[in-house]
Residue, then its C-alpha position, 0 to 999 in steps of 0.5 A: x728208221x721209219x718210212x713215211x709217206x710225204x706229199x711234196x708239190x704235188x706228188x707222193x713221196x716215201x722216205x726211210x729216215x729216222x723219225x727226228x731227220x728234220x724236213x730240210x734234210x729229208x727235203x735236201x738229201x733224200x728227195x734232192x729239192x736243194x732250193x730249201x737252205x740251210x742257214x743257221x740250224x736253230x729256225x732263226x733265219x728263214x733261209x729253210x722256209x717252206x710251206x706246210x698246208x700254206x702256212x710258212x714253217x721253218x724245216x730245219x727244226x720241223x721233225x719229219x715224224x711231225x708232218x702226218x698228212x699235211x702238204x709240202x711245198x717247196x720253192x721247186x714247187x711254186x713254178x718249173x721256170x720262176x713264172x709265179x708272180x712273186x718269183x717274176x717280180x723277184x726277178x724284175x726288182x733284181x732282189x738277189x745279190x748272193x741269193x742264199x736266203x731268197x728261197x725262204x723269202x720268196x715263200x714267206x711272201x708267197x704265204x702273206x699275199x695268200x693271207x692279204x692280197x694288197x699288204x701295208x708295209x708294217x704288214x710286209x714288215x711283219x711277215x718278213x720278220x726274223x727272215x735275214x738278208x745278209x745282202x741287205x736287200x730289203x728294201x727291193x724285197x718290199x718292192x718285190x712283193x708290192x709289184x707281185x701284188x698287183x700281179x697277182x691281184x690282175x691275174x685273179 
């Protein structure tokens, strides 16, 4: 067991944990941010995604011990009440059906429109690869993150 000192949206937080507990785990069980899913094990899926100082990572397979300084953010971390621009558009486009792999989803578009702020298709493409919906709502999801561009591109 070691204690580390994690920085999750926002805020400071001290765990005890041994030092290979992946992130999900840390996150899940002993900080109680159970937005982050647990989908296959092996950083496949996407359905564990969050944000690393602003870059997408799959936590399953990220060791707490490999986190140092960086920030975290979660899916409780975009808004308290899903008013981020990719959350609301979410919402509008009715993208979730059973909505397990929508966390991990959601953060990856969130990274890309910090990246490109009006994305091509093959750039969605591209940023949403290896990110399964076993609902197949892929197409809303595109949707869903053209309409949060434009949001966000009238917000900012």
């Amino acid at each position: 067991m070691a204690t580390f000192k994690l920085h999750v949206n926002g805020k400071e937080k001290q765990v005890d944990v041994d030092p290979a507990t992946p992130v999900l785990w840390v996150l899940r069980d002993h900080l109680e941010l159970t937005g982050t899913k647990y989908g296959c094990g092996v950083a496949a899926c996407g359905a564990c995604t969050v944000h690393l100082d602003g870059v997408p990572v799959r936590s399953c397979q990220l060791p707490v011990a490999a986190i140092g300084i960086k920030k975290i953010t979660t899916i409780e971390g975009l808004s308290d009440n899903n008013s981020h621009p990719v959350q609301a558009a979410w919402i509008e486009e009715q993208v979730p059906q059973c909505g397990y792999c929508q966390s991990g989803q959601i953060m990856a578009a969130v990274a890309l429109l910090q990246k490109k702020t009006s994305p091509t298709d093959a750039d969605i493409d591209a940023a949403m690869q290896g990110h399964i919906c076993r609902c197949g709502t892929y197409p809303r999801i595109r949707e869903a993150i053209k309409k949060a561009s434009k949001k966000m591109s009238v917000k900012g």
